[in-house]
C-alpha positions, 0 to 999 in steps of 0.5 A: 526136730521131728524126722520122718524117716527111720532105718526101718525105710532103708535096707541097702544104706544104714541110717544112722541119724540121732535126732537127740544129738542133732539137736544138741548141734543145731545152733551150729551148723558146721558142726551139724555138717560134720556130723552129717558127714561122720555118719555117712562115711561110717557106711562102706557102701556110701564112700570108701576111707578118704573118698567123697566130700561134703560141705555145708555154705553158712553166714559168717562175720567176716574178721576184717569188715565185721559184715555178713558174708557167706562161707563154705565148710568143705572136706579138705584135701586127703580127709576122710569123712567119716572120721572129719574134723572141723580141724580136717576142713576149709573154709572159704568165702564163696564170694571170691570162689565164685570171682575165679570163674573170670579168671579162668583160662580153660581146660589145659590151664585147670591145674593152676586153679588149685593155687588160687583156691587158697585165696579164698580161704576164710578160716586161717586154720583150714586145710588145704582145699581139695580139687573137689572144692569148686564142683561144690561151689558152683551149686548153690545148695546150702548143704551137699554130699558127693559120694563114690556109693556101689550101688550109683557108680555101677550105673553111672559106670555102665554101658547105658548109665544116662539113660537108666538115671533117667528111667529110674528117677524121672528125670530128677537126677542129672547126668554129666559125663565123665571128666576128671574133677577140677574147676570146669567140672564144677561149671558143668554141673551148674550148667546141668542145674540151670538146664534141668531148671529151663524145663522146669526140673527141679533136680535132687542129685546128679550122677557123675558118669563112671565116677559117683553122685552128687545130692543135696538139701536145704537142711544137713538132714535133708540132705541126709536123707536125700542121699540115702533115698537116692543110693537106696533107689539104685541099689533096689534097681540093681537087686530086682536085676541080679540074676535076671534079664540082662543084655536080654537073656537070663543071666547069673551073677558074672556069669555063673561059678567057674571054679571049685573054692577052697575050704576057709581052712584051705584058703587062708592056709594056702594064702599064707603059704604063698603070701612071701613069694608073692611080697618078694615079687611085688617088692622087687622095685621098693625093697631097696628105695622104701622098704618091702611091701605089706600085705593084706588078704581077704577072701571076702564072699564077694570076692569069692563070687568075682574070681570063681566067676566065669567072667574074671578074666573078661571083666579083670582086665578092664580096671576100675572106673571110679578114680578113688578106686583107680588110684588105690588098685592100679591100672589092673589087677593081677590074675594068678594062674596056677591051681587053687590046692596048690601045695605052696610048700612042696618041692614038686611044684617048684616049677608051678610056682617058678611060673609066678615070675614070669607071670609078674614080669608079663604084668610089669610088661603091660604097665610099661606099655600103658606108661609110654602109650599114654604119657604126656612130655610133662609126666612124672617118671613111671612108679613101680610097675608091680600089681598092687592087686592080685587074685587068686581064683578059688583062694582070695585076693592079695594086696600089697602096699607100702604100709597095711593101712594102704594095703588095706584100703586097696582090698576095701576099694577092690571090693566096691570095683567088684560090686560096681562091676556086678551092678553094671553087668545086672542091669547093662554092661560094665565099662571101665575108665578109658586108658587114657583118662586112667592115666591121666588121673593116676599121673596127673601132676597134683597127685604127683606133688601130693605123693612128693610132699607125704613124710619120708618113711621111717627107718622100719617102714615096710618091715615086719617084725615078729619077737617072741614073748612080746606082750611083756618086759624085754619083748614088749620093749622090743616090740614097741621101738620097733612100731615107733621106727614104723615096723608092723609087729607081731605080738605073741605070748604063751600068756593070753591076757597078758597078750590080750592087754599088750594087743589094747596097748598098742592099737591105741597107741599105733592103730589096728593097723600096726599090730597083730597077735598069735599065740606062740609056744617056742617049745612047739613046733606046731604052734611056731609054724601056726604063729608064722603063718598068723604073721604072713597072713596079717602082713605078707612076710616076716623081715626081723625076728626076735628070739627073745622068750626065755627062762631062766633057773638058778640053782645049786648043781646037787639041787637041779634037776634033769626036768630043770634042764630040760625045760631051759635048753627047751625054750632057750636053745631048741626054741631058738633054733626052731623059731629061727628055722621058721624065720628063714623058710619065709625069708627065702621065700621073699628073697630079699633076706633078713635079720635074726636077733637073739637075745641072748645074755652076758652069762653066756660068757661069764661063769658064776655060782649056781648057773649050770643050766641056764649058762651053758644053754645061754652059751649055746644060744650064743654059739647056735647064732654064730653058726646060723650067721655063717650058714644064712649070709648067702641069703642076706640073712643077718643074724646078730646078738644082744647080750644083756645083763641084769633087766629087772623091770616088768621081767617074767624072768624074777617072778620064777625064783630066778631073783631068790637064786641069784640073791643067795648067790652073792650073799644077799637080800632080793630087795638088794639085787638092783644096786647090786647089779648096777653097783658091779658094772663098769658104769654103774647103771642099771639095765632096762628093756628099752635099752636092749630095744635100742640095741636092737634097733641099732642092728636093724635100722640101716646103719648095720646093714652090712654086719652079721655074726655080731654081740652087742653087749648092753650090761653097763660093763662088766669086764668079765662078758668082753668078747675076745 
């Protein structure tokens, strides 16, 4: 295959066709479809993670007849194009797809045709089919994209979008209105099809009115191409009129510049600062049903240019139009009113940042207004009324879900809303989804069931965990029970490659998502207070901290020394306590408590030879977590104690000459010490890490939720460490 176009041709799309792998798939079409499709959803300006759909129609062996008959390979439902499968598909015989159409009843009878969809499904293995699917069918194009691209959707949301597609492609692109997707939207498209043909237009694409565009080829890299020269042609239309004649005057980009921005230190120190305040609000519905909210923040320049304009606050209340973008930000966003260099932390403001709650409550006012003024006698109950959006003029925009990744998403939804608002308001006038029709998608009973069949959350869902010296032994351990159970997890270590190796290790085991990374000194309180706000800045908050760094130094009395003493009661016990002061100024912040876990050690009660220091600061750490518990129940702080005992494998502890202490302690060899530990134990096991990440998960999970000032003992027994 020769083609004739090349990334040179496109400034606004990223062209990303290899001929050389194309031509390694062209004996397989729905392989060449789904990469098709893989290239386009790798372009945030064509579609947004799980938005849009693609399909290509081939000839097949149907299984029971042996006769050609003709299949499409769509999306499935809740897919993603950019990283689709053939498993992520459906296949279905068009024949019967089409056959529907004699069975279907109307508008208000639209949502029983999703079930029927599944009697036509070819490949046994397919997923289930979208809503999409018929809009697909009914075109009779071998191969079709259907997009939610900035660049379209701003025309196709403004004020005069008709007439623009009309002007700017001469009438080779389609207009159809806004509707919600489903089967009678698939024969309106037919229809503009056959319409455009009577006046013999042969059309490349139609624009869905407020919602995105639909193209297609003969070829998978027609239609390729013709997507990108489309989306290419809209956002030249937009450029040549950003800052230009608009409404029939010159005028800047939303407006002009309102507000003063924040310096990028400035922004993302005050979003971290303010981050659980506004996760503790945002959670007030969740934090019992599901588990608190995650956060995520962006101060993206395109955000910037929106909430610094001086038309935020006609265009923010406006909403979305496109429905991926609606169903992932909500009605509307949330628009902070308090100043941009605002000291969160000062005791002064207090009364500025009391001022938040009734400014969240005004919000939850107006979504339950939109609720009863828009819902049906079958609507599901209303969900939770707290903004998943929030701006904050001059600093950022905050997202908050019930995971990161969908926090995330939100925030990457947003930016496309920003940028089709921008595109609207350049060349005519942005308009939003009616109330009604929001409503009616966000409500809408099949995304209902969606929501009802997705997993029951884990146990640590929503939960934020940081543990200190966690890019190894007893932290890593910790740390990675902690993902299993769905916690987010904040990695930190004094050690930057063993850092760096414990980052790859867990993004490829529980995605980017999951965990975040800080350099974190428990001897400093600077770099404490900087590890912190890393975690509040990645992920809202912090509900369980870990006091696990540690070191330990056996020596004889006469042989320690002041500096040896200085240094364990430094990491042991200081560190504790500042780290754990860290932890409660941003739990309180959040106000719905938290967990503090010390890992402390069973020679915090038993005494032995050559352990002066490192005994009496573990038993110091020990007491330390029963005061802590006595003083933060008041603000449903647990705070709670694993004692272990003996945990050799992948330890910094016995890389220190701690082994060699303790071996001429009792009178033997290093090789010796594991069967010695184990040996002297009531149940003769030995100690690993992921015994103490059990133990505490026991005191996180929910099963103690109503425990605090407690020892675990995970020692195998040893009589001597009994707590009396």
């Amino acid at each position: 295959m020769t083609t004739q176009t090349s990334k040179e041709t496109f400034r606004h799309v990223s062209y990303l066709w290899d001929d050389a792998k194309a031509a390694e798939l062209a004996d397989n079409q729905v392989d060449l479809f789904i990469y098709r499709s893989n290239l386009l959803g790798a372009d945030l300006r064509l579609t947004n993670y799980g938005g849009g759909n693609t399909s290509v129609k081939i000839t097949d062996k149907d299984p029971l007849t042996g006769e050609d008959v003709e299949v499409m390979w769509i999306k499935g439902s809740g897919g993603d194009i950019g990283t689709l499968t053939k498993s992520g598909c459906a296949a279905l015989y068009m024949d019967r797809l089409l056959n529907l159409e004699k069975v279907y009843r109307g508008l208000e009878f639209e949502d029983e045709m999703v079930a029927l969809f599944n009697h036509c499904i070819f490949d046994l293995n397919s997923k289930a089919p979208s809503i999409d699917t018929p809009l697909h069918g009914f075109l009779p194009f071998k191969h079709i994209d259907h997009l939610h691209p900035d660049a379209a959707i701003a025309i196709a949301a403004a004020k005069d979008g008709q007439r623009i597609t009309e002007e700017l492609f001469g009438g080779e692109v389609g207009w159809v209105g806004w509707q919600r997707p489903g089967f009678d939207l698939g024969l309106k498209l037919r229809e503009c099809l056959e319409q455009a043909e009577a006046k013999g237009i042969r059309l490349r694409g139609i624009m869905l009115g407020s919602h995105g565009l639909f193209t297609w080829g003969d070829t998978s890299y027609e239609s390729y191409v013709n997507t990108l020269e489309v989306i290419e042609r809209c956002a030249e239309y937009l450029e040549a009129n950003y800052g230009g004649p608009s409404h029939g005057k010159n005028r800047p980009v939303f407006g002009g510049t309102q507000r003063s921005v924040e310096s990028p230190e400035s922004r993302r120190e005050q979003a971290a600062h303010i981050m659980p305040i506004l996760r503790g609000l945002c959670s007030s519905e969740s934090v019992r049903r599901s588990g608190p909210m995650v956060g995520h923040f962006t101060d993206d320049e395109r955000v910037l240019e929106f909430i610094n304009s001086r038309d935020l606050d006609r265009l923010a209340p406006l909403g979305t139009s496109c429905p991926d973008h609606f169903l992932r930000t909500k009605i509307s966003p949330l628009v902070l009113n308090i100043p941009s260099d605002l000291d969160v932390n000062h005791p002064e403001n207090r009364e500025i940042l009391a001022s938040l709650n009734p400014q969240f409550e005004e919000y939850r006012t107006m979504y339950q207004a939109y609720y009863n003024a828009c819902k049906h006698p079958n609507s599901p109950a209303m969900r939770d009324p707290n903004p998943v959006v929030i701006l904050w003029p001059g600093v950022g925009m905050f997202t908050f879900a019930k995971d990161k990744t969908t926090a995330r998403l939100a925030s990457e939804y947003y930016i496309n809303a920003v940028n089709v608002m921008k595109g609207a308001e350049a060349v005519s006038e942005y308009t939003a989804l009616p109330r009604q029709e929001a409503f009616n998608i966000e409500y809408w009973l099949l995304e209902e069931a969606k929501l009802q069949r997705m997993p029951k959350p884990k146990a640590l869902s929503g939960r934020v965990a940081l543990i200190t010296g966690s890019a190894g032994g007893i932290g890593k351990a910790i740390a990675r029970k902690f993902a299993e159970e769905g916690a987010v997890v904040v990695l930190n270590d004094i050690n930057e490659e063993r850092l760096a190796d414990a980052k790859d290790e867990f993004v490829k085991k529980f995605g980017r998502d999951a965990v975040a990374t800080t350099s974190l000194n428990v001897t400093d309180a600077e770099s404490i207070k900087q590890a912190f706000d890393a975690a509040c800045l990645a992920f809202g908050g912090v509900d369980i901290v870990v006091n696990n760094a540690g070191i330990s130094i056996s020596k004889p009395i006469e042989e320690h020394t002041l500096a040896d003493w200085d240094k364990l009661y430094d990491i042991l016990v200081k560190g504790q306590f500042v780290v754990t002061q860290a932890a409660v100024s941003v739990m309180r912040k959040q106000g719905f408590g938290g967990d503090v876990i010390n890992i402390v050690s069973k020679n915090a009660l038993v005494s032995g030879p050559n352990n002066a220091g490192y005994g009496s600061a573990k038993a110091a750490q020990l007491h330390l977590s029963r005061l802590n518990a006595a003083e933060l129940g008041a603000d449903k702080i647990r705070v709670n104690v694993v004692n272990p005992d003996a945990v050799i494998a992948d330890s910094n502890i016995w890389a220190g000459g701690w082994a060699e202490g303790r071996a001429k302690a009792y009178g033997i060899t290093v090789e010796e010490l594991p069967a010695y530990y184990a040996k002297r134990t009531l149940l003769g096991e030995s100690i690993l890490p992921d015994d103490i990440a059990n133990a505490c998960f026991a005191f996180v999970g929910g099963l103690l939720k109503k425990s605090t000032g407690n020892v675990l003992n995970v020692d195998g027994g040893v009589a001597m460490a009994f707590v009396r």
